[in-house]
N, C-alpha and C positions, 0 to 999 in steps of 0.2 A: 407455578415454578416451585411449587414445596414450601410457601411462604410460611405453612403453618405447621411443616412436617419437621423432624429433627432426630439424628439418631439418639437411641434408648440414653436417658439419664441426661441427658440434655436439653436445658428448656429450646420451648420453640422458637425458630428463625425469627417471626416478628419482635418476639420479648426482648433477643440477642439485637437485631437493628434497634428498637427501640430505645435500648440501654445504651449503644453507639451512637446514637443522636443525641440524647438525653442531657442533659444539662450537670452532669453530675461526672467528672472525670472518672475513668477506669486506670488503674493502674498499671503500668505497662507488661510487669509480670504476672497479673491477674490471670486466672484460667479461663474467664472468659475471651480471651482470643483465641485460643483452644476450641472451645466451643465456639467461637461465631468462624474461624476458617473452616477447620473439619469435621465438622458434625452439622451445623444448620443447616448448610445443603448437600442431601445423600447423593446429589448429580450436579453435571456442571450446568452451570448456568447458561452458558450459551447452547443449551442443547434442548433450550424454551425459546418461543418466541421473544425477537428481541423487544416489540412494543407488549408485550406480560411483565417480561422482567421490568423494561422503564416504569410501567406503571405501578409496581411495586414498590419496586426504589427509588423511585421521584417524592414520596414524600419524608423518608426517612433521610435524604438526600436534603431538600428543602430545610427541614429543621438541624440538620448537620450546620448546614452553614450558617445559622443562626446562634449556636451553643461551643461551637468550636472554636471560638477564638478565651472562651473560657477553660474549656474542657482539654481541648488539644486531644482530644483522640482521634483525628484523621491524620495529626503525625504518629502516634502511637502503631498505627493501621500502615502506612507506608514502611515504617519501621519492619513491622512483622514482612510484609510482601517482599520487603530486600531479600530476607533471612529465607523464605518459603524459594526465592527465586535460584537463590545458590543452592538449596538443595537440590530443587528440580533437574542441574545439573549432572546430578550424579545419579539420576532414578527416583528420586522420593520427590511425595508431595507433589505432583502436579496436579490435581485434581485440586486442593486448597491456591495454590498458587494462581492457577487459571482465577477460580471466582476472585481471589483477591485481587486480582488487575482489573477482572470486572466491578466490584466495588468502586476499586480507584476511579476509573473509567468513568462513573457514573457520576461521583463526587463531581470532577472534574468537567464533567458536562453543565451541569448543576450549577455551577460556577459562572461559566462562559455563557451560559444563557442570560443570565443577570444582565449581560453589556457593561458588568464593571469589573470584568474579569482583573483587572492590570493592579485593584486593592484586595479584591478576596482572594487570588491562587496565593500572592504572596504572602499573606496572611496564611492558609491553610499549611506553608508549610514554616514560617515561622518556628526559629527553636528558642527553645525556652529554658527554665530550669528544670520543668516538671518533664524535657521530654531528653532521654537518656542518650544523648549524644554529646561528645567529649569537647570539652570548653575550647581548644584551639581550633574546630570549626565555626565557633558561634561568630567570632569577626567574619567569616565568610559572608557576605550575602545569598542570601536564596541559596546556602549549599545544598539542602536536603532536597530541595528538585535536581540539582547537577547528578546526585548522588542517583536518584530515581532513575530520572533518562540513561542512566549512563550502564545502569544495573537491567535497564530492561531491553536496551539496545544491542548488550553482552547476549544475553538468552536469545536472542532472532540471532546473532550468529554463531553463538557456538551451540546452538542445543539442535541433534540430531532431530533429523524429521522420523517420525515414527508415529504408528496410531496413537502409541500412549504420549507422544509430546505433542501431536499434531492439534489440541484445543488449545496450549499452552502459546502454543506457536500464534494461532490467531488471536487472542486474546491480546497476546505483546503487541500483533499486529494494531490489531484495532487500540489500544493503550494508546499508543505514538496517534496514531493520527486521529484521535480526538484532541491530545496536547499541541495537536499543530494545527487544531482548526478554530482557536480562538478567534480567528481574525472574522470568522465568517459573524459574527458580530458585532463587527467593528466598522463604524461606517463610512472609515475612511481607509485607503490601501494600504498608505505607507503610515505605520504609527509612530513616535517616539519611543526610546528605550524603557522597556520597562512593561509598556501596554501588554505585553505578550510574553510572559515569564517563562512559561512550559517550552514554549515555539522557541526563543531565544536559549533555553538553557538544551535546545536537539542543536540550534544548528552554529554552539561552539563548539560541537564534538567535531572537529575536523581531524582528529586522527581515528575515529572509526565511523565516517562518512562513507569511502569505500566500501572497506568491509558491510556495513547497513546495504550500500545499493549491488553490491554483489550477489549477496544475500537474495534482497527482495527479486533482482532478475533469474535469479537459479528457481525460486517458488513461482514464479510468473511461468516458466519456460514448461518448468517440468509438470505445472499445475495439480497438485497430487489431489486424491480424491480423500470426502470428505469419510471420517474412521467407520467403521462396518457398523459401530456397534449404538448409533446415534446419539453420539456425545456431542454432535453439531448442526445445528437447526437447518432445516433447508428450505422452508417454508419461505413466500415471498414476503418481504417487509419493505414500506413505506416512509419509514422513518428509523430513526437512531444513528447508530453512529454511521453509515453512511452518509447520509443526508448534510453533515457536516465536511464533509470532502470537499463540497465547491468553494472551501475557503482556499484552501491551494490556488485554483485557477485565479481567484480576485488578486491578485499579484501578477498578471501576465500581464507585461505594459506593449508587446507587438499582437495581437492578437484581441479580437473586439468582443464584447464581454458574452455574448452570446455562443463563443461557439464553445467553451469552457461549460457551459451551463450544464450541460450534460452529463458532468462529473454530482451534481447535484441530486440527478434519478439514481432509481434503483439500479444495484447490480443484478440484472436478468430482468427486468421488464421489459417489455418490448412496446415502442411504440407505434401505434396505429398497426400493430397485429391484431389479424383476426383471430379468434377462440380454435377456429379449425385449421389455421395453418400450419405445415407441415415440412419444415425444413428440409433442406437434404443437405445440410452437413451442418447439425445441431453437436455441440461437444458437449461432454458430461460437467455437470458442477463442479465447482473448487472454490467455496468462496476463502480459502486463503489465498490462491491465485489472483482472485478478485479485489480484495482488500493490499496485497503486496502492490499490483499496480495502484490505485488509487493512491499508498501512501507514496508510493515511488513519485506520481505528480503531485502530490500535496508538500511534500520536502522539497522538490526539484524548483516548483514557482513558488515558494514563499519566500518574501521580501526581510533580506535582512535587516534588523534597523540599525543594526551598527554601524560607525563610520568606522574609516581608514584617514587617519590624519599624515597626509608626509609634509613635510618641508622644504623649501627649498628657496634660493633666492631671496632670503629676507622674510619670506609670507610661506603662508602654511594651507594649506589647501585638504579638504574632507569630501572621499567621495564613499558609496554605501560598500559595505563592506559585500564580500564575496559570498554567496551560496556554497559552501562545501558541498552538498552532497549535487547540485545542478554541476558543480567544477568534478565531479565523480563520473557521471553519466557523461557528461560532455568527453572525458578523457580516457572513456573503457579503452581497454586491450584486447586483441581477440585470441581467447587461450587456446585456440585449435593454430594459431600461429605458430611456428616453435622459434620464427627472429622475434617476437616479444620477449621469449626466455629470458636471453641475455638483458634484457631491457630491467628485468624484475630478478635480475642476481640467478637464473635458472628455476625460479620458484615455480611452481603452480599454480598461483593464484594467489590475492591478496592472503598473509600471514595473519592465524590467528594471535589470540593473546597468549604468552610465553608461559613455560611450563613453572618458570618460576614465582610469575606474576598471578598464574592459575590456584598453585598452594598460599600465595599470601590472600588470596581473594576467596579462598575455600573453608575461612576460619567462622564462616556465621556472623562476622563483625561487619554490617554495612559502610561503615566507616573505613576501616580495614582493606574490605575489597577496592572500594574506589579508589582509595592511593595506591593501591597495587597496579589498578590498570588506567589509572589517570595520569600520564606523563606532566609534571609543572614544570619541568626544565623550559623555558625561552628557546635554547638550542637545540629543542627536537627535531629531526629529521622529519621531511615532508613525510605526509602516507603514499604508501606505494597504489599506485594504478589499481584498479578494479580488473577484473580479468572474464571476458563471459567467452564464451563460444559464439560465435557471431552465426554460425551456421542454422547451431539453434536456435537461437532469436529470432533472425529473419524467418524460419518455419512457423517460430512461436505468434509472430506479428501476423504472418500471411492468414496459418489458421485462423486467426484472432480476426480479421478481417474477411476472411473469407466464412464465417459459421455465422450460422443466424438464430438469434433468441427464442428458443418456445416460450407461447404464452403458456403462463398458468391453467390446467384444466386444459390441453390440447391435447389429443391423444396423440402416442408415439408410434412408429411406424419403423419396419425392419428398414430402410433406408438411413432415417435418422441414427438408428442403432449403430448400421454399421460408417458413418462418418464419424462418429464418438470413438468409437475405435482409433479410426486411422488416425483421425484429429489427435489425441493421446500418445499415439505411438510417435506423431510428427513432432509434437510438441518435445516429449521426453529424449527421441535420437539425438544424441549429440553432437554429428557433423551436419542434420538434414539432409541424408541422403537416403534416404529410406524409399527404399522403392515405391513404396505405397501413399508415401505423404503428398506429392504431387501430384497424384494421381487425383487426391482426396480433397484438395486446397482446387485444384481445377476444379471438379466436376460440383464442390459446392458454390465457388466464383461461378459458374458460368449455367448452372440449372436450379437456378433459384428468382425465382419473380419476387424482384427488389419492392414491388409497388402494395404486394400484398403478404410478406414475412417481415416486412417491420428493420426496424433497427435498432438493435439493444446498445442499452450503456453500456454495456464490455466492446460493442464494437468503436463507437467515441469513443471511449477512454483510449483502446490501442490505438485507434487513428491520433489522437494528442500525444502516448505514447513514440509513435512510428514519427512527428513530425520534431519530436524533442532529438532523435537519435536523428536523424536527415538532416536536419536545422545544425545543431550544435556541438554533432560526433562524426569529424571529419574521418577517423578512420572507416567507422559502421557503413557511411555515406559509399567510399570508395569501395567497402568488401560487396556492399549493393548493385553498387554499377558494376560489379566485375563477375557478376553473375549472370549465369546462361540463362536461366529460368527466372529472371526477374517479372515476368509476370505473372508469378504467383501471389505477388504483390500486387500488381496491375491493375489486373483484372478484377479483382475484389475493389479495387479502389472505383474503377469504373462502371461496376455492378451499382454499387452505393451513390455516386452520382447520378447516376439515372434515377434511382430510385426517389432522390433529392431532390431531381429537381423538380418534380410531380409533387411536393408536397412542402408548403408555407414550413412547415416546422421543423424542416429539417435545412434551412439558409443558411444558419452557420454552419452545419454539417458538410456542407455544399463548398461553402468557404476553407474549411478544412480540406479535405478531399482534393479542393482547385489547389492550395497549396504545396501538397505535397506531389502532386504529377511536376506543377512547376520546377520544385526541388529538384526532381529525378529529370529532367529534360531539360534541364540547363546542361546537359554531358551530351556534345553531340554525336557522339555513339550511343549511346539512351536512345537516342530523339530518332534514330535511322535504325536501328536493331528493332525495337518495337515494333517498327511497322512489316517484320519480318516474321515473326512471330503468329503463327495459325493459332485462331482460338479451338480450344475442344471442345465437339461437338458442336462448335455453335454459339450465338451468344441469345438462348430462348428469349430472356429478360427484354432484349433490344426490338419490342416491338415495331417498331416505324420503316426498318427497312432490313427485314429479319434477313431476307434470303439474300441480301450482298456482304450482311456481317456475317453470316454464317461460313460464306464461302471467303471471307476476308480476313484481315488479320488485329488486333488487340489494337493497333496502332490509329485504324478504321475505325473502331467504336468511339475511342477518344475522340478523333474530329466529329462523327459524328453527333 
């Protein structure tokens, strides 16, 4: 990763981390920040493998948290990333910006593997005298994570998707949901206040809760591809911050711990795929697409620990406080509606941050910006509803469900090519009416052998995704059943069941999948449309009694 490369007059990247770990504080206006943001690494860092770079930075990482609680240069280091981050806004600096969340990222890992996360994050960000933040923060507790989350949650919604913000973008992405994944070494669900600093200081943002899950579903739907010019790694990995996502699901108290697990695997591995299988309706990469879902269910089931205390009657009673961003998803709008309008004052979609609140927050002062877009008044106005296109989601979900993982080293085939196409084009149309998306969601639902292309974690994830919006977004539910082509949905679900049920390791998947037909057939118009419903071409995959599904309908393969 260039561990020992540096642009000209700059000592080398290791010397720059060594000296950042180092026992010896650097001063905050030192040039070496300078040099260790933009010059020790001449490329981003996620544009190397992610197990290189851990390997790298795991030991510079290790002795950080050993000298830091002297040194305080990982406040020092957060400090600068605010500042780098409010630039990026305006064009500059993303390239420094990005590694600097990777740094953090890293720290932050580093931390939470310990298992004593809930003394060293708070520690790490601890303010002090030596570290230049203005003394009516310092009663604050843990301000300087509030400050963090809150600055990097701003960049995932207001910072345009574009090649040149598009590593910035993932990087923020992956930031959050390492901060949200302390719990995954925690060996108990629900922890007391405090155990999970990072995690607790995302989920009292409830006035940019929305906004966040708005966000992550517009990058989910539209799934952009990853920049031309490979500033982001595409290679398969094993570990890193993914790997930490199945902390989200260890908070799902209806669901049995197995069928979550899957949030655990790689995104794009496939399991129990052969090296020669050959999809026919394989979609192209996006691992920001990838990482926006994962965080979307790592916020969505993470267990709040805070209570809600009311009164009443003499006695006082404490029940766990609210998920904002799972009260987000649960309560989207559909913005191809136009009677939501009036619902949201005629807006278009959740309100960014105000043009006035933008100049107070554009001054380089991390301190500065957060009060500008941190509301403390008691009597703020709730946040307004999330607003998605339900059209495109359910395309986004269907394809998601209906495409199937290549293994690594499979050779591609002008089939696969051209289901990446339509898959893309399905995903990004904004009503799902694309002529070709259905075409493209069938024919890879219904000509694909479930038993030998495998099932990738992009496909459980959307299935856990698809059961969150079914389950507990009564509107999503209703725009579903009010759809003529709901078995675009269907039939993918019932591909994958079969394919499930042929295979010991895929029983929660199985579990999943029986869940959500449930869902969808509690409507008895569901339950009778369905079975009206001709499959196309066929259902090849339904070995055992090919030639009556073929000539039958979606509804037939289900009983079957």
């Amino acid at each position: 990763m260039g561990a020992s490369q540096s642009t000209a007059g700059s000592p080398p990247s290791h010397e720059l981390l060594e000296r950042l770990s180092g026992n010896q504080p650097v001063p905050h206006q030192d040039v070496f920040w300078k040099q260790l943001l933009f010059m020790a690494f001449p490329t981003p860092l996620a544009s190397h493998s992610p197990e290189e770079v851990q390997a790298k930075l795991a030991p510079y990482c290790q002795q950080l948290l050993v000298f830091n609680p002297l040194t305080h240069n990982f406040q020092s280091l957060v400090l600068h990333s605010i500042v780098l981050l409010h630039d990026a806004r305006s064009g500059k600096n993303q390239r420094p910006a990005a590694n600097a969340l990777r740094l953090l990222g890293s720290v932050v890992k580093a931390a939470s593997e310990t298992g004593n996360a809930a003394s060293i994050i708070p520690a790490l960000f601890e303010i002090t005298p030596s570290v230049p933040i203005p003394k009516e923060l310092v009663t604050q507790e843990n301000q300087l994570i509030k400050v963090l989350m809150r600055r990097v949650m701003a960049t995932l919604m207001e910072l345009e998707l574009s090649e040149a913000n598009h590593v910035l973008l993932y990087e923020a992405v992956q930031l959050l949901l390492v901060s949200a994944s302390s719990q995954v070494f925690c060996p108990v669900v629900v922890s007391p206040v405090g155990n999970h600093p990072m995690l607790e200081a995302m989920l009292i943002q409830h006035q940019f809760a929305p906004q966040v899950m708005q966000r992550l579903l517009q990058l989910l739907i539209r799934r952009p591809p990853p920049p031309s010019d490979g500033s982001l790694y595409l290679g398969r990995t094993t570990s890193g911050v993914t790997r930490l996502a199945k902390s989200a699901a260890s908070t799902l108290l209806w669901l049995p711990a197995a069928t979550y697990s899957s949030l655990a695997a790689v995104a794009g591995a496939v399991v129990g795929a052969s090296a020669s299988a050959e999809p026919a309706f394989a979609r192209p990469p996006s691992p920001l697409a990838e990482a926006s879902l994962l965080l979307i269910l790592v916020l969505c089931y993470s267990s709040n620990p805070r209570l809600d205390v009311t009164e009443g009657e003499g006695m006082a009673s404490a029940t766990p406080a609210a998920n904002p961003f799972q009260m987000a998803l649960h309560s989207l709008l559909d913005a191809g509606d136009a009677s939501n309008a009036d619902l949201e004052g005629g807006g278009g979609g959740v309100p960014s941050i105000s043009s006035d609140q933008r100049r107070q927050s554009n001054t380089g002062d991390p301190v500065a910006a957060f009060k500008a877009t941190h509301p403390s008044s008691p009597q703020a106005p709730p946040p307004p509803q999330a607003r998605i296109d339900f059209g495109a989601l359910f395309i986004g979900l269907a394809s998601a469900l209906a495409s199937t993982v290549q293994a690594e080293h499979s050779s591609s085939t002008s089939a696969s090519g051209t289901g990446s196409s339509n898959s893309s084009t399905a995903a990004a149309h904004p009503t799902g009416s694309s002529p070709e998306a259905p075409a493209a969601a069938a024919a890879g639902a219904s000509g694909v052998d479930a038993t030998t292309a495998g099932v990738g974690a992009g496909v459980e994830a959307a299935a856990l995704l698809a059961y969150s919006l079914l389950h507990g977004c009564t509107s999503f539910r209703e725009y579903v059943l009010s759809r003529t082509d709901v078995e675009l949905l269907v039939v993918p679900l019932l591909r994958h069941m079969y394919g499930a049920a042929s295979n010991k390791q895929h029983t929660s998947f199985m579990y999943m999948l029986q869940i959500l037909l449930l869902l969808l057939s509690q409507d008895p118009s569901f339950a009778s449309n369905i079975h009206l419903v001709a499959l196309p071409g066929g259902a090849p995959w339904y070995k055992e009694q090919r030639l009556t599904v073929a000539k039958g309908h979606s509804g037939g393969a289900g009983v079957g």
